[in-house]
mmJSON file of the N, C-alpha and C atoms, coordinates in Angstrom:
{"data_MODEL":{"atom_site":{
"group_PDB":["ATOM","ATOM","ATOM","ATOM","ATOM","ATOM","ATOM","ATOM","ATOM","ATOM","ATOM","ATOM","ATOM","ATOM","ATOM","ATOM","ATOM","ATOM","ATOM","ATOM","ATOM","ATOM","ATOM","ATOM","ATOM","ATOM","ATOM","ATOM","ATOM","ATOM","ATOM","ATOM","ATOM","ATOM","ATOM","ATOM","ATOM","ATOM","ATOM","ATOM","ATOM","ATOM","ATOM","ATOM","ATOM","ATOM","ATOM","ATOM","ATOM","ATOM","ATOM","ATOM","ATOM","ATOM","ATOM","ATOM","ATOM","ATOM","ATOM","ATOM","ATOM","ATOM","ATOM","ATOM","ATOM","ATOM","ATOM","ATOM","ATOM","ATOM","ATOM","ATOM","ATOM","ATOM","ATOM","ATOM","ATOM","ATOM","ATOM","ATOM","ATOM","ATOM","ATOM","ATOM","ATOM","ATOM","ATOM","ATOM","ATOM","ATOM","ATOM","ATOM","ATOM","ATOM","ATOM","ATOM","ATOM","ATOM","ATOM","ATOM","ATOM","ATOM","ATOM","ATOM","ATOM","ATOM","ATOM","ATOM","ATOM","ATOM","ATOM","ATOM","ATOM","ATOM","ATOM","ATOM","ATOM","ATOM","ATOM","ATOM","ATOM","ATOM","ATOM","ATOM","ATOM","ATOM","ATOM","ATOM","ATOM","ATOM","ATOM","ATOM","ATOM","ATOM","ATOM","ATOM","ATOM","ATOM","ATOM","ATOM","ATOM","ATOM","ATOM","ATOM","ATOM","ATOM","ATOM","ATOM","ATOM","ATOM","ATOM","ATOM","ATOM","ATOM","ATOM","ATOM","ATOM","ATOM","ATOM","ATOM","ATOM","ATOM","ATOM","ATOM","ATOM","ATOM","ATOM","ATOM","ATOM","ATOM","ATOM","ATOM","ATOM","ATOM","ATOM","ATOM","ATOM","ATOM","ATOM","ATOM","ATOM","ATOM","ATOM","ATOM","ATOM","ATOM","ATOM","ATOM","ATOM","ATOM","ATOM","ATOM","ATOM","ATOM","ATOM","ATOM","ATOM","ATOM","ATOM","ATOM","ATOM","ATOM","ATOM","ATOM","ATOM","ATOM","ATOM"],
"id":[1,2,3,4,5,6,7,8,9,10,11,12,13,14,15,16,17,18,19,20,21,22,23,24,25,26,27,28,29,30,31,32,33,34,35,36,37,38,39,40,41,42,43,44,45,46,47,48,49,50,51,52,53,54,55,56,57,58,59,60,61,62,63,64,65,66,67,68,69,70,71,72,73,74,75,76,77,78,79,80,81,82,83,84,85,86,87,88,89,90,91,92,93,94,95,96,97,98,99,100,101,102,103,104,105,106,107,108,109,110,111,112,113,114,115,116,117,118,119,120,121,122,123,124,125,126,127,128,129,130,131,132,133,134,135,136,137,138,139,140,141,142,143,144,145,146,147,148,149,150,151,152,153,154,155,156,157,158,159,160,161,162,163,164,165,166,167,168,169,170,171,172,173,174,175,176,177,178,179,180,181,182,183,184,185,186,187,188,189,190,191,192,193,194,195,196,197,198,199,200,201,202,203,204,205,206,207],
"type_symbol":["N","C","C","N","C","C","N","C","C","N","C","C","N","C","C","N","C","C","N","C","C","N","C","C","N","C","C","N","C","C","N","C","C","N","C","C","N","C","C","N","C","C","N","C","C","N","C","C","N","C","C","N","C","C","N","C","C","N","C","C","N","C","C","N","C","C","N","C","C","N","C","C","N","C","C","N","C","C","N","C","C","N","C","C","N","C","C","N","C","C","N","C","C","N","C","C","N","C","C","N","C","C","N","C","C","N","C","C","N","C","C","N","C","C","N","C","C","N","C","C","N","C","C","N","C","C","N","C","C","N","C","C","N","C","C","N","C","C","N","C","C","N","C","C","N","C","C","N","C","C","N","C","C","N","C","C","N","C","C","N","C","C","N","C","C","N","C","C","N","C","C","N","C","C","N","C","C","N","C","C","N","C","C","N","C","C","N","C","C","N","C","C","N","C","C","N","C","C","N","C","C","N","C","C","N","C","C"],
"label_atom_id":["N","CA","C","N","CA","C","N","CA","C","N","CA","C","N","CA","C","N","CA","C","N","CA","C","N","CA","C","N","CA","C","N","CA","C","N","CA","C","N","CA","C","N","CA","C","N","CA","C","N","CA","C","N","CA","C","N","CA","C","N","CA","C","N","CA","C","N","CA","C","N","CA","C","N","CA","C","N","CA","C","N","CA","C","N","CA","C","N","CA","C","N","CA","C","N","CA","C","N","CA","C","N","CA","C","N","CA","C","N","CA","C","N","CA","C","N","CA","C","N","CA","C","N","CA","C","N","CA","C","N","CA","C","N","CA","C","N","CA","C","N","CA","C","N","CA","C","N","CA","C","N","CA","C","N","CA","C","N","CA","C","N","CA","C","N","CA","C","N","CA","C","N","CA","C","N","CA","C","N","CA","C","N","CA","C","N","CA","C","N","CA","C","N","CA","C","N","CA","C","N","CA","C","N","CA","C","N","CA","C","N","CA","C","N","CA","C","N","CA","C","N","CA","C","N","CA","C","N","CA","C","N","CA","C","N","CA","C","N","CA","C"],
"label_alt_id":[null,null,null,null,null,null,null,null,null,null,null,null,null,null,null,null,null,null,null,null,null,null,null,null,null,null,null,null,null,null,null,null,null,null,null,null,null,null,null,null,null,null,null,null,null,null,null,null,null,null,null,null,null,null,null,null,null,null,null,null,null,null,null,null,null,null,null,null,null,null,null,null,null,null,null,null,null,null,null,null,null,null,null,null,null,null,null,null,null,null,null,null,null,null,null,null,null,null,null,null,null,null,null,null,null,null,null,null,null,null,null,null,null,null,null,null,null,null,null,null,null,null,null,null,null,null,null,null,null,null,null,null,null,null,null,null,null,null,null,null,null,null,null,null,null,null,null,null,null,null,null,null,null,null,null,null,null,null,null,null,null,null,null,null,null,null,null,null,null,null,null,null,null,null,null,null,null,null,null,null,null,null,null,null,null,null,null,null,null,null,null,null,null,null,null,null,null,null,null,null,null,null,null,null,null,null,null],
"label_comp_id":["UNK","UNK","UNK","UNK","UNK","UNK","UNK","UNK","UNK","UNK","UNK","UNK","UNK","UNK","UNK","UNK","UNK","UNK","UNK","UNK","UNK","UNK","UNK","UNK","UNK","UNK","UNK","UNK","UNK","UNK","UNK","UNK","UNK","UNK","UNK","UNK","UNK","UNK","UNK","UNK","UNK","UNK","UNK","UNK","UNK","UNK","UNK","UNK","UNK","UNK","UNK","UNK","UNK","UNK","UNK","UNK","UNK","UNK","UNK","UNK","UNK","UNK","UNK","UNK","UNK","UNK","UNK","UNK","UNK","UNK","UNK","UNK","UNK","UNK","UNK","UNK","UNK","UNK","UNK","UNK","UNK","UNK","UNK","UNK","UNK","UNK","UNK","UNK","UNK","UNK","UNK","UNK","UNK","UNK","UNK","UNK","UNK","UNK","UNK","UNK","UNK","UNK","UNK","UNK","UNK","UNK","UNK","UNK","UNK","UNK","UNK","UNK","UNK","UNK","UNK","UNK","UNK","UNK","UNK","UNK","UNK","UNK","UNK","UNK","UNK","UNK","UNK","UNK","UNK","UNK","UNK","UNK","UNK","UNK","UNK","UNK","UNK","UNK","UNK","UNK","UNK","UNK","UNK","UNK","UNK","UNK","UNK","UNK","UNK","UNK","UNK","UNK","UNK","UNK","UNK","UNK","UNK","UNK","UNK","UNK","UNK","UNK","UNK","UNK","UNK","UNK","UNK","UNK","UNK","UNK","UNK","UNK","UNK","UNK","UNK","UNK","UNK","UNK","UNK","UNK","UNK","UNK","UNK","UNK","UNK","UNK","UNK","UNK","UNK","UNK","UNK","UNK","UNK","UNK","UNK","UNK","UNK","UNK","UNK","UNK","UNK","UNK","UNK","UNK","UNK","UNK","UNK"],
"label_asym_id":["A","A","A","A","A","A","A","A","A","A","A","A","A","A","A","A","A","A","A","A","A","A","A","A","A","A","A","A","A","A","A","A","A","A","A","A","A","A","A","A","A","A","A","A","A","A","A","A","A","A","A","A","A","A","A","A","A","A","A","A","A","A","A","A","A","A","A","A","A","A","A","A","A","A","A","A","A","A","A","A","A","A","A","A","A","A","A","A","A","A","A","A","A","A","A","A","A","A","A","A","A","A","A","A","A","A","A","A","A","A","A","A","A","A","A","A","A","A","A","A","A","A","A","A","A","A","A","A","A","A","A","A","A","A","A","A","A","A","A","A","A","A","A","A","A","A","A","A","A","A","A","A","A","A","A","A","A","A","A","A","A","A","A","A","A","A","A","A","A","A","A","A","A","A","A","A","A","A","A","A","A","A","A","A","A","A","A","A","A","A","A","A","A","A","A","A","A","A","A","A","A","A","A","A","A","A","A"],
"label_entity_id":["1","1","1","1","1","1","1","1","1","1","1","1","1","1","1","1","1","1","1","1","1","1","1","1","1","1","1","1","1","1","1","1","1","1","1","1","1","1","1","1","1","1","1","1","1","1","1","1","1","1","1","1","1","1","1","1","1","1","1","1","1","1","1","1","1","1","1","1","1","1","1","1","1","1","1","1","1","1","1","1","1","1","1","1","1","1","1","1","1","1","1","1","1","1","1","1","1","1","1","1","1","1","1","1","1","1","1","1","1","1","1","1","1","1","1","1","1","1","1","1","1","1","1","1","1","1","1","1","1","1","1","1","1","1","1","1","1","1","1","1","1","1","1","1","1","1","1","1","1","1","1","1","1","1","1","1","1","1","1","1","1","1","1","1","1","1","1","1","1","1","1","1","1","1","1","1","1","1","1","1","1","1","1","1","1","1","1","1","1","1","1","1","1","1","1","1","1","1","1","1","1","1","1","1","1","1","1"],
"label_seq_id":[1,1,1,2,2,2,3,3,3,4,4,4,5,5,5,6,6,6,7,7,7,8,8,8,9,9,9,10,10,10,11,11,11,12,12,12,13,13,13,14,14,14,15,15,15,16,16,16,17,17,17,18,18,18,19,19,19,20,20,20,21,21,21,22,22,22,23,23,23,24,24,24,25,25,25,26,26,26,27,27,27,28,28,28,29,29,29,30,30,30,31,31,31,32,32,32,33,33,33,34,34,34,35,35,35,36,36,36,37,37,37,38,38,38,39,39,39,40,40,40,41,41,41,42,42,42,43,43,43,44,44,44,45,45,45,46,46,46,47,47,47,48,48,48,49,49,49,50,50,50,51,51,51,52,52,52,53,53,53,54,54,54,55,55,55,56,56,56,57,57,57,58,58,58,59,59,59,60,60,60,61,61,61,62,62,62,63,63,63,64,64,64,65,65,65,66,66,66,67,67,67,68,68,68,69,69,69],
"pdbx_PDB_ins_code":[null,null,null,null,null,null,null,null,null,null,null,null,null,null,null,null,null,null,null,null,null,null,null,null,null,null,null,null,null,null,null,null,null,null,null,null,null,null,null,null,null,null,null,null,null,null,null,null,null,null,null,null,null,null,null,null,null,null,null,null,null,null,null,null,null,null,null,null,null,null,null,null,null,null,null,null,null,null,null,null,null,null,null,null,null,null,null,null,null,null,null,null,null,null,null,null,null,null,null,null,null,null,null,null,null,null,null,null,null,null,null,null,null,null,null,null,null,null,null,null,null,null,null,null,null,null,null,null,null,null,null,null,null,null,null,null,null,null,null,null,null,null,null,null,null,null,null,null,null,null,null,null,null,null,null,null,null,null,null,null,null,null,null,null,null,null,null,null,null,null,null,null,null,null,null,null,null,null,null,null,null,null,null,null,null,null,null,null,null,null,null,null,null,null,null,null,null,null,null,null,null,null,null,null,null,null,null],
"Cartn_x":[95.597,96.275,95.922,96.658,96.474,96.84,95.667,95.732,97.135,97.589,98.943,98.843,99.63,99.787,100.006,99.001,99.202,100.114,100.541,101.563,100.594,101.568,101.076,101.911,101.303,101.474,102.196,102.357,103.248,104.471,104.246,105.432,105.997,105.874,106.198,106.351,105.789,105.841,104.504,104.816,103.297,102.304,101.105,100.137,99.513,100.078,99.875,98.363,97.526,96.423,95.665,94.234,93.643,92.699,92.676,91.74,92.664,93.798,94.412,95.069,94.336,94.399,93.504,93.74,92.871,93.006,91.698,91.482,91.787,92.562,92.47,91.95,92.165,91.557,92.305,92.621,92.8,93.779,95.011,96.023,95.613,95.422,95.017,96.733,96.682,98.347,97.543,98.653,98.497,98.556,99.694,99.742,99.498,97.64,97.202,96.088,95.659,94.36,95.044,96.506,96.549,96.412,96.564,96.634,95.939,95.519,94.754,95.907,95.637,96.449,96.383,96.693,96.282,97.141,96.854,97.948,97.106,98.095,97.683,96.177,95.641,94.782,95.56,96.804,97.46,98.08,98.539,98.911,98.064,96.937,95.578,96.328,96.615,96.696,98.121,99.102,100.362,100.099,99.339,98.868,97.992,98.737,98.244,98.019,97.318,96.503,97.903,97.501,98.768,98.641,99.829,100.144,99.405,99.326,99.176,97.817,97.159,96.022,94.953,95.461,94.455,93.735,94.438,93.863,92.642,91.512,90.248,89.466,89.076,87.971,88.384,88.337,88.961,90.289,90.856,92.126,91.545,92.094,91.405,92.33,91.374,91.836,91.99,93.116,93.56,93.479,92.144,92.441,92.612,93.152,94.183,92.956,93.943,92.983,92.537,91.419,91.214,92.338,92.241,93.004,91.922,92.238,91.9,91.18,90.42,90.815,90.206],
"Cartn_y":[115.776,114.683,113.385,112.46,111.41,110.096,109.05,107.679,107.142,106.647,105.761,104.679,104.093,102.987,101.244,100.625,99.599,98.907,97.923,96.777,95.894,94.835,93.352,92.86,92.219,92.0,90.139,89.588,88.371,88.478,89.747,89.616,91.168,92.316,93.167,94.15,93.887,94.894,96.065,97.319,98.012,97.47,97.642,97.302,98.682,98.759,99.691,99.781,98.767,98.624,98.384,99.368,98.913,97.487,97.408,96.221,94.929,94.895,94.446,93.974,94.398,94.906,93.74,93.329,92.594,92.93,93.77,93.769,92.661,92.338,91.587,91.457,92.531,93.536,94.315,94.968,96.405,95.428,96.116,95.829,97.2,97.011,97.725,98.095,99.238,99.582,100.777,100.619,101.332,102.712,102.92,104.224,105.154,104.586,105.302,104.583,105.173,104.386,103.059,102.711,101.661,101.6,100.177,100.104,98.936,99.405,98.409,97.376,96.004,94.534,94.544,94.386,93.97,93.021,92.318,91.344,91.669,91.085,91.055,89.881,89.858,89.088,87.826,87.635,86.239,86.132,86.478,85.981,85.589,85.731,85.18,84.202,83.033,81.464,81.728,82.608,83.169,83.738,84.001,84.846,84.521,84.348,83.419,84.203,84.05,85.085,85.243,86.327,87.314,87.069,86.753,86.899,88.377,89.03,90.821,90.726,90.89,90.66,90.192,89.154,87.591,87.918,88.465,88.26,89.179,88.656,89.509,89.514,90.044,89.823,90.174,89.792,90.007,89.474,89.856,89.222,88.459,86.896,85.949,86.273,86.315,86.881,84.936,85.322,83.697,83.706,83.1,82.558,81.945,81.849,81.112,79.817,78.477,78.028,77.702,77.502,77.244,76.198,76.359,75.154,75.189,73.746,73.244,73.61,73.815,74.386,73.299],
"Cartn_z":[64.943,65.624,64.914,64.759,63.691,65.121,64.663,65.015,65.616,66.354,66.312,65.876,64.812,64.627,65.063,65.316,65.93,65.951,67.043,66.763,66.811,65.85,66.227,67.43,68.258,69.39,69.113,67.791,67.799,67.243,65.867,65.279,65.459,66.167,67.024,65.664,64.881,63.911,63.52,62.967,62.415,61.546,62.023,61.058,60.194,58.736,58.237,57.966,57.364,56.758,57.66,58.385,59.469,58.905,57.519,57.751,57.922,58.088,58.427,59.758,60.635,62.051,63.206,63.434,64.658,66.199,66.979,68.115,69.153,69.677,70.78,71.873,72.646,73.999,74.393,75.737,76.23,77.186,77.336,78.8,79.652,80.762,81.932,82.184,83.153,83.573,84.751,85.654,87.28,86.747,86.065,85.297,84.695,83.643,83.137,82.209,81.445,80.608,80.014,80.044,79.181,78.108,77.13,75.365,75.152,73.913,72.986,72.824,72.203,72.381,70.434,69.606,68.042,67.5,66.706,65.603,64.259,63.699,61.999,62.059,61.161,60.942,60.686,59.888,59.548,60.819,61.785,62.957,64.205,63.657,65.083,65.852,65.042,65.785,66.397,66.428,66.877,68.736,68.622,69.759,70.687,71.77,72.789,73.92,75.013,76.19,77.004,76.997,77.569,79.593,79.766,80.907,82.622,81.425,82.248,81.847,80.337,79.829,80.177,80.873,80.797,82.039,83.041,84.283,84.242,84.979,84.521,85.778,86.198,87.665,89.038,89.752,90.961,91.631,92.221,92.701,93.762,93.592,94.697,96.112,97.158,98.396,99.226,99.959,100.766,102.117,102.269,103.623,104.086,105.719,106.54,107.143,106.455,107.203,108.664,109.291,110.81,111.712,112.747,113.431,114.043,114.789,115.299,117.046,117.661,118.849,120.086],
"occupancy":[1.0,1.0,1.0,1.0,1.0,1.0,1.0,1.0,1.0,1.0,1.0,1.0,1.0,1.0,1.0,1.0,1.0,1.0,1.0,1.0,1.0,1.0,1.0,1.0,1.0,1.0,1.0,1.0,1.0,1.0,1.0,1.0,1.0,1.0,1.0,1.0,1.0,1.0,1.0,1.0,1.0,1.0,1.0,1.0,1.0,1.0,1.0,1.0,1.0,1.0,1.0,1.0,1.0,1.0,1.0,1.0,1.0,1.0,1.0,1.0,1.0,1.0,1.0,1.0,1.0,1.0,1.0,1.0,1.0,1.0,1.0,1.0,1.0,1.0,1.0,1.0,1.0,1.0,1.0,1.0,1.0,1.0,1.0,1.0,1.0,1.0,1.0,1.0,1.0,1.0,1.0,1.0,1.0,1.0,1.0,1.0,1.0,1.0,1.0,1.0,1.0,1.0,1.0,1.0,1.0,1.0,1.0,1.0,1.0,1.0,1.0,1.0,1.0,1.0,1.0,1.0,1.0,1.0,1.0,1.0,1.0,1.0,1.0,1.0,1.0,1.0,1.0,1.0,1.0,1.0,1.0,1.0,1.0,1.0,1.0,1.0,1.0,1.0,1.0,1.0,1.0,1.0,1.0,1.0,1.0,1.0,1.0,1.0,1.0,1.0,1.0,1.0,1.0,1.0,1.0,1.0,1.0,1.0,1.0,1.0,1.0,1.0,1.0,1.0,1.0,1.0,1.0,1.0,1.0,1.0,1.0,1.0,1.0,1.0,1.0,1.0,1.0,1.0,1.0,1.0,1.0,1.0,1.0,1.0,1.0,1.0,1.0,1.0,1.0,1.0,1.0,1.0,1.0,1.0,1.0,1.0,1.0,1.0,1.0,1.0,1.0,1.0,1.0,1.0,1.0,1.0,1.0],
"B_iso_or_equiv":[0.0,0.0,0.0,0.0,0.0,0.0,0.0,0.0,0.0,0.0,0.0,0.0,0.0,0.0,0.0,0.0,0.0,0.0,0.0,0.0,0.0,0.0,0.0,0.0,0.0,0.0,0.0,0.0,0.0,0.0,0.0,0.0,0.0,0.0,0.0,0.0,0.0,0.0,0.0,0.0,0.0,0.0,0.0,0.0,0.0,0.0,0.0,0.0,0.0,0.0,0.0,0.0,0.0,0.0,0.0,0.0,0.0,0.0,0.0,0.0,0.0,0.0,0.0,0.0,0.0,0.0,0.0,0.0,0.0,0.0,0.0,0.0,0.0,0.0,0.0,0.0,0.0,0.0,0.0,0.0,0.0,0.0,0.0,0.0,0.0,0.0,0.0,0.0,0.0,0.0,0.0,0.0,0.0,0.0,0.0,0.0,0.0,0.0,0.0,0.0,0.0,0.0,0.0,0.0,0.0,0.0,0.0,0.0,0.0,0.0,0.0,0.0,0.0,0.0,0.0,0.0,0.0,0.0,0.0,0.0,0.0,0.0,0.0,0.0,0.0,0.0,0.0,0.0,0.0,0.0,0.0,0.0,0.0,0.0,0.0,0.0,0.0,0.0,0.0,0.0,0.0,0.0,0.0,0.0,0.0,0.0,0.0,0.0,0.0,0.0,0.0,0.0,0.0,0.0,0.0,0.0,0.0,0.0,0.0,0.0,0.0,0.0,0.0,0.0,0.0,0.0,0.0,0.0,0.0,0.0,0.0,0.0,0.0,0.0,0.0,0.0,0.0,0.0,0.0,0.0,0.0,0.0,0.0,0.0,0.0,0.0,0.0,0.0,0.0,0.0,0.0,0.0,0.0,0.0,0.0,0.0,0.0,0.0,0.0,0.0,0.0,0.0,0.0,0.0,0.0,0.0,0.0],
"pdbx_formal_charge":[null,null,null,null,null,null,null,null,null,null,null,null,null,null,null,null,null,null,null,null,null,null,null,null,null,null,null,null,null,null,null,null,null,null,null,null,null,null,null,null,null,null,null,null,null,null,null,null,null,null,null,null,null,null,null,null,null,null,null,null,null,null,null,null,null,null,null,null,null,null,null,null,null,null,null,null,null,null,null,null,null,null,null,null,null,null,null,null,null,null,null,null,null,null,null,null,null,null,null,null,null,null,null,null,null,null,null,null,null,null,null,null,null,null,null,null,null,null,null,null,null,null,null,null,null,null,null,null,null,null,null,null,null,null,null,null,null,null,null,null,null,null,null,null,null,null,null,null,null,null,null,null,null,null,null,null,null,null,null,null,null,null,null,null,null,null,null,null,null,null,null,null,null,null,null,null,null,null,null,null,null,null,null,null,null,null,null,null,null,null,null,null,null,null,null,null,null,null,null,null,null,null,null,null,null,null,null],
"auth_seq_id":[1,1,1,2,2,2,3,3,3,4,4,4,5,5,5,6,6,6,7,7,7,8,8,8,9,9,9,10,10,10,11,11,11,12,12,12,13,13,13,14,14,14,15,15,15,16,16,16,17,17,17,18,18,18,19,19,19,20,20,20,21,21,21,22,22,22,23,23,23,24,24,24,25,25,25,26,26,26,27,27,27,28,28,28,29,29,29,30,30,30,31,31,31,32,32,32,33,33,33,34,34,34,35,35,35,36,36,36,37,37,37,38,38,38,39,39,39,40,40,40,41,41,41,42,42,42,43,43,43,44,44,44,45,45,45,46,46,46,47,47,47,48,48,48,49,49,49,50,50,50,51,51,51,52,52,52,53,53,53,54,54,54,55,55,55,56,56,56,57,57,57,58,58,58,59,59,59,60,60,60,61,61,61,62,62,62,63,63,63,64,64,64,65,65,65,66,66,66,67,67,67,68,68,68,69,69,69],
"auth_comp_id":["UNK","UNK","UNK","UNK","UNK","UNK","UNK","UNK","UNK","UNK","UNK","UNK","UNK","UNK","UNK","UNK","UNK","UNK","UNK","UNK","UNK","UNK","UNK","UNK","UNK","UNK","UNK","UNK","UNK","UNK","UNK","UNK","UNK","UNK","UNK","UNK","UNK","UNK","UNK","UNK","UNK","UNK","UNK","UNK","UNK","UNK","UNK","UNK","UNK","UNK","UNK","UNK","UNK","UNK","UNK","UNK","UNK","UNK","UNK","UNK","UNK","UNK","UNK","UNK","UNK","UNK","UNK","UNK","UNK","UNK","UNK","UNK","UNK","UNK","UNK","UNK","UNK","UNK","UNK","UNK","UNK","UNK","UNK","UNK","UNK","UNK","UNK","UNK","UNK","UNK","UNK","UNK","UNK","UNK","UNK","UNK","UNK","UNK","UNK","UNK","UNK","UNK","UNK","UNK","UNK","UNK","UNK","UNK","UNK","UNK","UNK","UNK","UNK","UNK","UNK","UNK","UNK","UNK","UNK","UNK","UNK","UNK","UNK","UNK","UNK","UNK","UNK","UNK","UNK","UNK","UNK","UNK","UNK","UNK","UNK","UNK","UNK","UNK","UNK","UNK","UNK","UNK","UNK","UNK","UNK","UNK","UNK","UNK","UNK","UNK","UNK","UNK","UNK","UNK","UNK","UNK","UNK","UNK","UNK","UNK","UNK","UNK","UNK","UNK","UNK","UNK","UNK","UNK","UNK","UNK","UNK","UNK","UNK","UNK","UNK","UNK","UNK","UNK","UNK","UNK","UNK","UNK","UNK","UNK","UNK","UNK","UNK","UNK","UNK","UNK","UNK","UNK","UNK","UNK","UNK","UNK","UNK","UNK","UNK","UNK","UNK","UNK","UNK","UNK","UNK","UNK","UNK"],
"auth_asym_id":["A","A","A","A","A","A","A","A","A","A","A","A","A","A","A","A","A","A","A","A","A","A","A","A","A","A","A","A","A","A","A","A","A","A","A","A","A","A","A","A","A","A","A","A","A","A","A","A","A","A","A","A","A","A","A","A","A","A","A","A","A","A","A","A","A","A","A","A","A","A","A","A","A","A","A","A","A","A","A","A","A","A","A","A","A","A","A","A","A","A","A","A","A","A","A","A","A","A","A","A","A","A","A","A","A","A","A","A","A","A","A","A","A","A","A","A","A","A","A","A","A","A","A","A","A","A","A","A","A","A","A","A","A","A","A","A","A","A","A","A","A","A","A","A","A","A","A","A","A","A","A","A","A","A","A","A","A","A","A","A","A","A","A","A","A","A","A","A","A","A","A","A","A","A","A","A","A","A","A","A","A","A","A","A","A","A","A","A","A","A","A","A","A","A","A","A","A","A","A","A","A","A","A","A","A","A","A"],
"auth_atom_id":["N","CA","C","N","CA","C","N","CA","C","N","CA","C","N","CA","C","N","CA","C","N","CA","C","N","CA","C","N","CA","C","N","CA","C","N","CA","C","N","CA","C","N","CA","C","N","CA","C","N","CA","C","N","CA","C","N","CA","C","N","CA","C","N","CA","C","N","CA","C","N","CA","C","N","CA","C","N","CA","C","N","CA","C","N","CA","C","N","CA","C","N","CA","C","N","CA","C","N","CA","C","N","CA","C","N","CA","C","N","CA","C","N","CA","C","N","CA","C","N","CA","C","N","CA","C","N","CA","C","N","CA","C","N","CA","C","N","CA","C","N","CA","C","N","CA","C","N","CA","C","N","CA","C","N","CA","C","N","CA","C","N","CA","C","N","CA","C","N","CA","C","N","CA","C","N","CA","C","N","CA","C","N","CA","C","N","CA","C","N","CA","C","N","CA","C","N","CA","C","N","CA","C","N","CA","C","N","CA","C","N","CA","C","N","CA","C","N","CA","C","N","CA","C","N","CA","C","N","CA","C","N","CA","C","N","CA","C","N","CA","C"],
"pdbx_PDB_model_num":[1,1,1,1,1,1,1,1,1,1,1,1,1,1,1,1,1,1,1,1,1,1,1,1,1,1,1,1,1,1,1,1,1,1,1,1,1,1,1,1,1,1,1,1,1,1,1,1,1,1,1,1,1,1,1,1,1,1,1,1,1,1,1,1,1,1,1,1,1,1,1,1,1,1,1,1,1,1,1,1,1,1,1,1,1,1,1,1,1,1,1,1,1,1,1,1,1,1,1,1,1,1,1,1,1,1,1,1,1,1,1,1,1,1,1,1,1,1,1,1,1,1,1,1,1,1,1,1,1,1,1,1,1,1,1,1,1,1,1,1,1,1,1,1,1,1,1,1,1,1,1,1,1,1,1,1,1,1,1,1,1,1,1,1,1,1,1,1,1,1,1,1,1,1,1,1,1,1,1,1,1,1,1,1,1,1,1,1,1,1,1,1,1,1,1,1,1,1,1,1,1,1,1,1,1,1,1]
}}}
């Protein structure tokens, strides 16, 4: 079984050359283990924190505030 080939995650293309390859981080998904995030090394400054990605920690819980009594 052989590696899958990364995307770059700015310019949506394969990264043939792993040293060519930059880790970003991991997208989480309800569905299953999820995927690694990568860009080219020349597209770092292209690639900006992902919407789905970004969120990290806990989901902030809202509470109602008091009235008055």
């Amino acid at each position: 079984m052989t590696a899958p080939i990364p995307m770059c995650r700015a310019c949506r293309q394969p990264i043939e050359e792993p040293d060519n390859a930059l880790h970003l981080g991991h997208e989480e998904v309800d569905s299953g283990p999820g995927w690694n995030i990568h860009a080219h090394c020349a597209h770092n400054d292209r690639t900006g924190p992902d919407s789905v990605a970004a969120v990290t920690g806990p989901v902030p819980t809202v509470v109602p505030a008091r009235t008055p009594s």
